[in-house]
C-alpha positions as CSV (number, residue, x, y, z in Angstrom):
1,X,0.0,0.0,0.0
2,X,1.3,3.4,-1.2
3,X,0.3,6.9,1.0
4,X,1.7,10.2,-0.4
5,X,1.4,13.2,2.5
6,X,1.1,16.3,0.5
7,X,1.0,20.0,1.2
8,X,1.7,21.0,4.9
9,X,5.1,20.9,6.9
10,X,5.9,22.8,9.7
11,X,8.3,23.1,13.0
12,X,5.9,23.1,16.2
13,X,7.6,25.3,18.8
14,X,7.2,24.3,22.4
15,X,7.7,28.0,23.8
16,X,7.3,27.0,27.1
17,X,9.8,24.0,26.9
18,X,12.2,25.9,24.4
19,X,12.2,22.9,22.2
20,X,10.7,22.4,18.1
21,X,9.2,19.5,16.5
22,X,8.7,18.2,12.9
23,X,5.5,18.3,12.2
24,X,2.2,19.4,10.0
25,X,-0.8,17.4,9.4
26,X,0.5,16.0,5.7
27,X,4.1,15.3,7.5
28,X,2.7,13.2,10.5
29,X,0.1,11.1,8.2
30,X,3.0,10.3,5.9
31,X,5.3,9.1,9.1
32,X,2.6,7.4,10.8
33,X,1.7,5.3,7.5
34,X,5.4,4.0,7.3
35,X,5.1,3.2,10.7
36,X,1.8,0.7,10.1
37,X,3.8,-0.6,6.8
38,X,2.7,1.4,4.1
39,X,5.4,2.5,1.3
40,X,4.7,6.7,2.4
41,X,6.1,10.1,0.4
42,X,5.7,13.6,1.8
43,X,5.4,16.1,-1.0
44,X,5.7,19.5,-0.1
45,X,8.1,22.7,0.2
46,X,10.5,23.5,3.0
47,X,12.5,26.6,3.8
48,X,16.4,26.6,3.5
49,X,16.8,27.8,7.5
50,X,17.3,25.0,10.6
51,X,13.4,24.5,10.9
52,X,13.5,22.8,7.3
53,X,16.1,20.5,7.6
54,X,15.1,19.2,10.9
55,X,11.6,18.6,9.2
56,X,13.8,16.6,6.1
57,X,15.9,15.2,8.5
58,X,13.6,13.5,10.4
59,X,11.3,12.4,7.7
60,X,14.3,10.9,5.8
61,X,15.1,8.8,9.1
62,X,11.9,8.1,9.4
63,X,12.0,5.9,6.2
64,X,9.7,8.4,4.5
65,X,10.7,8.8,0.7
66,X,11.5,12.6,0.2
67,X,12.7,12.8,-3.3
68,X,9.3,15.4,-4.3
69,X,10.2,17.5,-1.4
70,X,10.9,21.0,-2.8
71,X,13.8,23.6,-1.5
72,X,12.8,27.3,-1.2
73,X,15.0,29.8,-0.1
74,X,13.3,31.4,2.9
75,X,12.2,30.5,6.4
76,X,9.8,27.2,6.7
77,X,6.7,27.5,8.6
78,X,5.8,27.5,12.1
79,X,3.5,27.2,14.8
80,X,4.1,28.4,18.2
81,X,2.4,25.6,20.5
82,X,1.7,25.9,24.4
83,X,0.5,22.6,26.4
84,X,-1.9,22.6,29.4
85,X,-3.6,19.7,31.2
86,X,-2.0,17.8,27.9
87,X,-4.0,20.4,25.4
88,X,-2.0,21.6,22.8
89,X,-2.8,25.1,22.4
90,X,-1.3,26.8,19.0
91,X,-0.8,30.4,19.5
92,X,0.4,31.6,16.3
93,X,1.9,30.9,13.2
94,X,3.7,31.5,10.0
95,X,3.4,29.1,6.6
96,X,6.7,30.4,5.3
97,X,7.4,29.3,2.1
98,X,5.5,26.1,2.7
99,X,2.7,26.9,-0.3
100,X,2.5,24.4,-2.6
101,X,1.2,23.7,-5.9
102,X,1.2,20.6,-8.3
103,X,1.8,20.9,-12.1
104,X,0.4,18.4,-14.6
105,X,3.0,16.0,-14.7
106,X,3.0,15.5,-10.5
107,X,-0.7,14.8,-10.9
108,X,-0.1,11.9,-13.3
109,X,2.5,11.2,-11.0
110,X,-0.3,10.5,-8.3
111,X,-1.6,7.5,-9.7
112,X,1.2,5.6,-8.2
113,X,-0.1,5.8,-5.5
114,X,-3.0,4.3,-3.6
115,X,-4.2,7.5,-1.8
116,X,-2.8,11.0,-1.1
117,X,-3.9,12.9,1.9
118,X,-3.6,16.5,2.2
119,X,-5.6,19.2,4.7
120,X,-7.3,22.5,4.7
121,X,-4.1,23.3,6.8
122,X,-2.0,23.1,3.6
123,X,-2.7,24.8,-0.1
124,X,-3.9,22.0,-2.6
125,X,-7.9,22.7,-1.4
126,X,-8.2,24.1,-4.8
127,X,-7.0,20.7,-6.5
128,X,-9.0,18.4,-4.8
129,X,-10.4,17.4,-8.0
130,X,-7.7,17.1,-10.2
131,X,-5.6,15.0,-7.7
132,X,-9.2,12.8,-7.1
133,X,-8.5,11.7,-11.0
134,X,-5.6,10.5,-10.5
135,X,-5.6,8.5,-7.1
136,X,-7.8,8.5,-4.0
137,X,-7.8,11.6,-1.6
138,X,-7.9,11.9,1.7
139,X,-8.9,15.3,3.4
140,X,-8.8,16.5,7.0
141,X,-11.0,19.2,7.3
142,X,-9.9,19.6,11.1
143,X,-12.7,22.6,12.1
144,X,-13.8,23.5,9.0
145,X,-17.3,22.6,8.6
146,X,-18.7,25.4,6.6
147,X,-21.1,23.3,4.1
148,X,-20.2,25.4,1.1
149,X,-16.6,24.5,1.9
150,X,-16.7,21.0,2.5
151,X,-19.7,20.5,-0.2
152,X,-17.2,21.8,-2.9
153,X,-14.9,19.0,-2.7
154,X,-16.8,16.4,-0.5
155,X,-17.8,14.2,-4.2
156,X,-14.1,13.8,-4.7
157,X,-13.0,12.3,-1.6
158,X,-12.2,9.0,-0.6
159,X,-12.0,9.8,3.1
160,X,-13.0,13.4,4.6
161,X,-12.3,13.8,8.4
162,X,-13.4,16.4,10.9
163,X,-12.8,17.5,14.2
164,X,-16.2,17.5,16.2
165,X,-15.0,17.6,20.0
166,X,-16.9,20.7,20.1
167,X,-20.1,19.3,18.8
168,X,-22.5,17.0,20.4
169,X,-22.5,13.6,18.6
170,X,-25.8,14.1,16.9
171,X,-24.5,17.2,15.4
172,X,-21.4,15.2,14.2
173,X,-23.6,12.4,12.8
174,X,-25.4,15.1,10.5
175,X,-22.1,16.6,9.5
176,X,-20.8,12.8,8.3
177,X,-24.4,11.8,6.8
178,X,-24.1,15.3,5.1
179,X,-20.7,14.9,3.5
180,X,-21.4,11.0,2.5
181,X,-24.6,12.3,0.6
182,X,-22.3,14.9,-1.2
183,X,-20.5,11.8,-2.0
184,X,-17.7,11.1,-0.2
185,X,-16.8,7.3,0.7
186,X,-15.8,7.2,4.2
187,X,-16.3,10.6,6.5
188,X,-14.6,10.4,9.9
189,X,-15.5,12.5,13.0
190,X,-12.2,12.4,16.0
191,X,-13.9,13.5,19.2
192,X,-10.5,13.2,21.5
193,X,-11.6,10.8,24.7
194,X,-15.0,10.1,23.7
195,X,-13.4,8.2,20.3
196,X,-14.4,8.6,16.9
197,X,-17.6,8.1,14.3
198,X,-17.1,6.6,10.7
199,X,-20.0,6.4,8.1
200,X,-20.1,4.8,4.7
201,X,-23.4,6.6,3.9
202,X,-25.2,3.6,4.9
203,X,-23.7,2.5,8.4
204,X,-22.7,4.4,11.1
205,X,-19.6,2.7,13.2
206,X,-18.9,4.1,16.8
207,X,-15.5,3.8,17.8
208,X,-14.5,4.0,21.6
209,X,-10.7,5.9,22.8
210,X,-8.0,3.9,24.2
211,X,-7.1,5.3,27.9
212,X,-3.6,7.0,28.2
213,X,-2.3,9.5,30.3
214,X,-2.4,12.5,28.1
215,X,0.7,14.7,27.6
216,X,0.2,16.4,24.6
217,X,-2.6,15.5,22.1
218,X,-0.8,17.1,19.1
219,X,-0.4,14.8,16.4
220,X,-2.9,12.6,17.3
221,X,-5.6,12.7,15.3
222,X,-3.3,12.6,12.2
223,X,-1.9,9.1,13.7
224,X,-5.6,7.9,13.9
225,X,-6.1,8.8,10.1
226,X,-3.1,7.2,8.8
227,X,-3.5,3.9,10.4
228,X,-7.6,3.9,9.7
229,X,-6.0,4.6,6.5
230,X,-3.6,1.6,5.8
231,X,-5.9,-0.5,7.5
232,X,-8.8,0.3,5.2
233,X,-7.2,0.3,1.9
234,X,-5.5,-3.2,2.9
235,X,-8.9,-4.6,3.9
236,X,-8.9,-4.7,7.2
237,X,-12.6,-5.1,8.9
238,X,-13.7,-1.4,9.7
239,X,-13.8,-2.1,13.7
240,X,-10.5,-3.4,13.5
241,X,-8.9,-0.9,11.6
242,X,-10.8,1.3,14.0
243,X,-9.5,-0.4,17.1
244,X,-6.3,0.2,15.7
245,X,-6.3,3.3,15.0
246,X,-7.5,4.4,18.3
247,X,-4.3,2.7,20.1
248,X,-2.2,4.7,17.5
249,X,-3.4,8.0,18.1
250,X,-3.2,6.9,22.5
251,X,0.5,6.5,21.9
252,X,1.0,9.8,20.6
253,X,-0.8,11.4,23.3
254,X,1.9,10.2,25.9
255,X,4.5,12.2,24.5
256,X,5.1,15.7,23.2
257,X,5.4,16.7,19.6
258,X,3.7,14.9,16.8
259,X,6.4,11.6,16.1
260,X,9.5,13.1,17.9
261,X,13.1,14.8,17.1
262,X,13.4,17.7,19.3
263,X,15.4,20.1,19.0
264,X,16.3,23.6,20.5
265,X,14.6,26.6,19.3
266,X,16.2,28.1,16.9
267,X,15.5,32.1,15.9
268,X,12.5,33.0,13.7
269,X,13.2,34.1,10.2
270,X,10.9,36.5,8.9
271,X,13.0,37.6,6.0
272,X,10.2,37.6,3.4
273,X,12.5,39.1,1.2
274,X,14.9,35.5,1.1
275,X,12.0,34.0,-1.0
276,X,13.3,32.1,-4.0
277,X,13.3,30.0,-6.7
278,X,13.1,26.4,-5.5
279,X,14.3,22.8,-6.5
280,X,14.1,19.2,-5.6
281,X,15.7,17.1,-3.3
282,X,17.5,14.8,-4.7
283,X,16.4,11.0,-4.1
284,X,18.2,9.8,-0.9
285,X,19.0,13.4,0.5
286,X,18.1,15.6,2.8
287,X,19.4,13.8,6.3
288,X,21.6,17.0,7.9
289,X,22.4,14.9,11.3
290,X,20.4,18.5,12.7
291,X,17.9,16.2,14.7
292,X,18.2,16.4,19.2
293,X,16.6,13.2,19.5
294,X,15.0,10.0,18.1
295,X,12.1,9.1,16.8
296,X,9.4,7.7,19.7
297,X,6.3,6.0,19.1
C-alpha cells in the first residue's frame, strides 16, 4: 500500500519547553503510515533555514521517501504551541514558504499511489479534483465545517475527516451523513476521549478511545487517520482498523510533539525578502544529522 502526505510541513515550537518538532498534518500522516507498513512520500516545500532540515531530516530517518520534497529559499513554517492539562494550544503561526502547488506532470504522477492525503491546513484545497483523478484523496478538514466549503470538494473524496469535539454527537452524525450524501466514501469525525464516528453513507460505526495519560494530544488525530487509512485500503474489517487506529493515536498522546526529534529553538526568520526559486531534493537526501533526539512512538 502506497500513501503520499502532501501539502503542509511545519516546526511546532514548544515556547514553554524551548524545544521544536517536525511536524504538519500532511508530515505526520506520511510518518505514521510507514510506521503501520505502508510505502509513504511527503510532497511538499521546505524553507532553507534549521526549521527545514530538521523537518527533512527526520522524515528521511523516518523511512519516508523525500525525493518530491521542494527547497525554497526562505524560512519554513511554524507554529508556536503551548501545552496545558496535555491540550495543545497553538498560538500563532507562519506558513513560510510552505505553499505548494502541483503541475500536470506531478498529478499523473499520483496514480502511483494508492491514496494521497492532504488538509485544509495546507494549499492543494483548490486541487482536490484534479488530484481525485488521479488517485484517492484523503482530506482533513480539522474545524472546517462550513457546508459550502466542505460540499465543494466532498464528491471527490475517498476519506473526509473532521474534528467534532466541540459538537454534540448528533451534530457530528449530520455533519458525516451530510458529507457521504455529497459523496464522499468514508467521513470520519475524531472527538478526542470520547473516540471517533465513521460512516459509509449507509452504516454508522462508533468507535471507543484507548485510555492514556495525556501529555500532549498534538499529532494525534493525524496518527488515527493514517493507520484507519492503511488498515482500510488493505482490507482490514472497519472495527479493527478502527480499534487500531484508536491505540495509535493513544501512543502519541503520551508524548510531546507529533512523532518526535526535538530540537532547540532556533531564531525565527521573517526575511520575506529571502524567498526564491526552488528545486528538488535529490532521491536519498536531505538527512543533515540537525535532529536532538530520536524518533518515539
Amino acid at each position: 500500500m502506497r500513501l503520499l502526505g502532501a501539502g503542509d510541513n511545519v516546526v511546532d515550537r514548544y515556547v514553554d519547553l524551548d524545544v521544536m518538532y517536525p511536524g504538519g498534518n500532511a508530515v505526520n500522516v506520511a510518518v505514521f503510515a510507514r510506521r503501520a507498513g505502508a510505502d509513504a512520500a511527503y510532497q511538499g516545500v521546505v524553507g532553507t533555514d534549521v526549521a527545514g532540515r530538521l523537518v527533512l531530516d527526520a522524515l528521511s530517518r523516518e523511512g519516508v521517501d523525500v525525493s518530491r520534497v521542494r527547497v525554497s529559499e526562505g524560512p519554513n513554517a511554524f507554529a508556536n504551541v503551548r501545552v496545558s492539562k496535555g491540550e495543545r494550544i497553538f498560538l500563532d503561526s507562519d506558513d513560510g514558504v510552505s505553499a505548494v502547488e502541483l503541475t500536470a506532470s506531478e498529478l499523473i504522477e499520483l496514480g502511483s499511489f494508492d491514496v494521497v492525503h492532504t488538509a485544509t491546513a495546507g494549499s492543494l484545497y483548490h486541487q482536490v479534483a484534479d488530484m481525485a483523478d488521479w488517485t484517492k484523496v484523503s482530506f482533513d478538514f480539522s474545524r472546517k465545517r462550513d457546508r459550502e466549503y466542505v460540499g465543494a470538494i466532498a464528491e471527490h473524496l475517498w476519506l473526509g475527516t473532521f474534528s467534532t469535539s466541540g459538537l454534540s454527537t448528533e451534530e457530528a452524525e449530520e455533519l458525516l451523513r451530510f458529507t457521504c450524501a455529497c459523496g464522499t466514501r468514508f467521513a470520519l469525525a475524531s472527538r478526542g476521549a470520547q473516540g471517533a464516528l465513521l460512516f459509509d453513507g449507509a452504516t454508522l460505526w462508533r468507535g471507543g478511545a484507548t485510555p492514556v495519560d495525556v501529555v500532549d494530544t498534538l499529532g494525534a488525530g493525524d496518527a488515527y487517520i493514517a493507520s484507519l487509512l492503511v488498515g482500510l485500503l488493505e482490507g482490514d474489517p472497519i472495527r479493527e482498523a478502527m480499534d487500531a487506529a484508536a491505540s495509535r493515536g493513544a501512543e502519541v498522546c503520551a508524548i510531546h510533539g507529533a512523532f518526535g526529534y526535538p530540537m532547540p529553538l532556533a531564531p525565527v526568520e521573517t526575511d520575506g525578502d529571502r524567498k526564491g526559486s526552488d528545486h528538488r531534493v535529490p532521491t536519498g537526501e536531505g538527512s543533515s544529522s540537525l535532529v536532538g533526539g530520536g524518533g518515539r512512538q
